[in-house]
C-alpha positions as CSV (number, residue, x, y, z in Angstrom):
1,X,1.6,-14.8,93.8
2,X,4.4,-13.6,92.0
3,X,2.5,-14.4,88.1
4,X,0.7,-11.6,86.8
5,X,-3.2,-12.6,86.7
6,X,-4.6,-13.5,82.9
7,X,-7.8,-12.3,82.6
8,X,-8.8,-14.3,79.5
9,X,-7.4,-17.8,81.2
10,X,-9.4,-16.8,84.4
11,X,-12.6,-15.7,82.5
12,X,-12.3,-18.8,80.2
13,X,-11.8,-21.1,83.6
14,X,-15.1,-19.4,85.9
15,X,-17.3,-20.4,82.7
16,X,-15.8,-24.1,82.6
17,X,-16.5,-24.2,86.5
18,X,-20.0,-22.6,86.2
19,X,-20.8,-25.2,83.1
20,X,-19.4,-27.8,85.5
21,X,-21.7,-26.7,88.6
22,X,-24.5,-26.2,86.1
23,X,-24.5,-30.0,85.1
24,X,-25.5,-31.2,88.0
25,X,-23.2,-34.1,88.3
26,X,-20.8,-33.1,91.1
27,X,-20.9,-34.3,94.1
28,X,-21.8,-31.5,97.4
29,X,-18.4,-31.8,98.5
30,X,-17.1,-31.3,94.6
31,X,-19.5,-28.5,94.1
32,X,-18.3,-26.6,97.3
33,X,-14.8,-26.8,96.1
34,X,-15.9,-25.5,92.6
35,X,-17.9,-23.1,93.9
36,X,-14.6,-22.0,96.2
37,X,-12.4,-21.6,93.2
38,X,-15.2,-19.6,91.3
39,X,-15.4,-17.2,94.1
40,X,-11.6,-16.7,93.7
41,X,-11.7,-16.2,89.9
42,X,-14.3,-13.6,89.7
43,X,-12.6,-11.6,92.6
44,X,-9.4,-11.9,90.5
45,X,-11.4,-10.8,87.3
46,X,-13.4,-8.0,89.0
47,X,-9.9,-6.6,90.3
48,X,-8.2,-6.8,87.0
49,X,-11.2,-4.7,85.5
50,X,-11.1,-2.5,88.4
51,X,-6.9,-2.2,87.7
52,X,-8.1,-1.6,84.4
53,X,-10.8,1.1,84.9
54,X,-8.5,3.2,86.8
55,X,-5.6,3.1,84.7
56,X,-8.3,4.6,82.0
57,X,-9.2,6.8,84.0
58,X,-5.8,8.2,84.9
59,X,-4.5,8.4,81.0
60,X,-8.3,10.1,80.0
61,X,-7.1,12.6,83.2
62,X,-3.8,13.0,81.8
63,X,-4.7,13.6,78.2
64,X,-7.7,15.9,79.4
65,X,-10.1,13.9,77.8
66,X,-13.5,13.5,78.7
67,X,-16.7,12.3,77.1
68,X,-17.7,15.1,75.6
69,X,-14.6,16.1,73.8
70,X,-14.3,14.9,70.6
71,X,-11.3,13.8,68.9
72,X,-11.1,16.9,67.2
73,X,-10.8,19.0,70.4
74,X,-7.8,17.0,71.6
């Protein structure tokens, strides 16, 4: 796991897979695979929006900025 995760390629791959699944032309044993790798990608995207929530958070913390500042207060 030494590639960083792409966000848009793994976003862009969970809908193909849920279009796939939604068809209804897989087989159980093809759907349970799909299903498998969807799992995977939306824990991979969830994590790369949590990464990206927090690293938000800590430049708004480090530029003291907060909702109710406005621009002209920083």
């Amino acid at each position: 796991m030494g590639s960083k995760f792409d966000f848009n390629k793994g976003l862009a791959e969970l809908e193909l897979i849920i279009n796939k699944m939604e068809s209804g032309d897989l087989s159980l044993e093809d759907s349970l695979k799909y299903f498998e790798k969807g799992v995977n990608l939306h824990r991979q995207c969830h994590s790369a929006l949590t990464d990206a929530q927090q690293r938000v958070n800590i430049l708004s913390e480090k530029d003291n900025y907060s909702e109710e500042n406005t621009f002209e207060d920083l």
